[in-house]
C-alpha positions as CSV (number, residue, x, y, z in Angstrom):
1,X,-27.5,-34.9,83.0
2,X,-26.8,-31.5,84.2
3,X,-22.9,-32.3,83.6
4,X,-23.3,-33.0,80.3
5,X,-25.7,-30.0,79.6
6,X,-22.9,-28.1,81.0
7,X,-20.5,-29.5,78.5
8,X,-22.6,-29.0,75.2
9,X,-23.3,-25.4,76.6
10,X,-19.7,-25.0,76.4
11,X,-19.7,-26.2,73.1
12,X,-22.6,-23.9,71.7
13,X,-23.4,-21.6,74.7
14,X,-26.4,-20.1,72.1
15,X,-28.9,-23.0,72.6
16,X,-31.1,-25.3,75.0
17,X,-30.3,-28.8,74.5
18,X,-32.4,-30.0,77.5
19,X,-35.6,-29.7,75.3
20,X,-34.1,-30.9,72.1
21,X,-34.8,-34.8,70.9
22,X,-32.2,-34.4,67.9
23,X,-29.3,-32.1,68.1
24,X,-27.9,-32.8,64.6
25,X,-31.1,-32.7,63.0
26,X,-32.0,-29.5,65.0
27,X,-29.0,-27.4,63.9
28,X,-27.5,-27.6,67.3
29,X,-24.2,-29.5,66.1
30,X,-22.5,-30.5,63.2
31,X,-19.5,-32.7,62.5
32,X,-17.3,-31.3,63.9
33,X,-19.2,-30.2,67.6
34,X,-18.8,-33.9,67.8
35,X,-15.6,-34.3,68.2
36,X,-15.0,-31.8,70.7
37,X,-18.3,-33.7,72.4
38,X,-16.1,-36.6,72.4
39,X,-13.0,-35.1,73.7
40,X,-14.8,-33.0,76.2
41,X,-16.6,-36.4,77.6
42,X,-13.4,-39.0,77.4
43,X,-12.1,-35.6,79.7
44,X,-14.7,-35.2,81.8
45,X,-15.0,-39.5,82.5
46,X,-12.2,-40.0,82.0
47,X,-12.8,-43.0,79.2
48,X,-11.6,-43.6,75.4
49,X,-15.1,-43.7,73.4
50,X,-14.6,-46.7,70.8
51,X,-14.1,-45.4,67.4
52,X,-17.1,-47.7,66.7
53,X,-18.8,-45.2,69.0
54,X,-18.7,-42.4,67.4
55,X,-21.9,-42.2,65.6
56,X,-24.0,-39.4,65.6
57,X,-27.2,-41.2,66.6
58,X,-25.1,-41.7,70.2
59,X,-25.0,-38.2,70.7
60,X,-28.2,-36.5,69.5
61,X,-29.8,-36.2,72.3
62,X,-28.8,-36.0,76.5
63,X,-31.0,-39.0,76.8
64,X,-28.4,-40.8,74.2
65,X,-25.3,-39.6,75.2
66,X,-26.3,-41.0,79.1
67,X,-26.8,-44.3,77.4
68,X,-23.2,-44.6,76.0
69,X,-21.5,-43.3,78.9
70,X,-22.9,-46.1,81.0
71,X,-22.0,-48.7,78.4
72,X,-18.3,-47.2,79.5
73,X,-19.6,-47.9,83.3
74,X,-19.5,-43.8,83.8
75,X,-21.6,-43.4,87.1
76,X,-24.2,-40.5,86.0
């Protein structure tokens, strides 16, 4: 978790996504904050997210985004 904090803060420094269910609904991130999300974690785990993958509801929350790296067998 606290890796992937670290890379959304990197993203949007200005906010707390620890306490935040929804970051698109929120305000946190928009389109485009996704794709770097996605390039920063294929980086990071060094893993191709599925184009199939790259829905917004798989990334809206820490909770979500820890589910779909370890359907990529990323060891969290």
């Amino acid at each position: 978790m606290r890796k992937i904090n670290e890379i959304l803060k990197e993203i949007r420094p200005e906010f707390d996504f620890k306490n935040c269910s929804n970051f698109f609904q929120n305000g946190l991130l928009d389109s485009l904050d996704l794709i770097t999300l996605v390039s920063s974690l294929e980086e990071e785990y060094h893993i191709s997210i599925e184009g199939t993958d790259i829905l917004p509801e798989n990334f809206e929350s820490i909770s979500a985004i820890e589910t779909l790296l370890k359907k990529y067998k990323v060891d969290l």
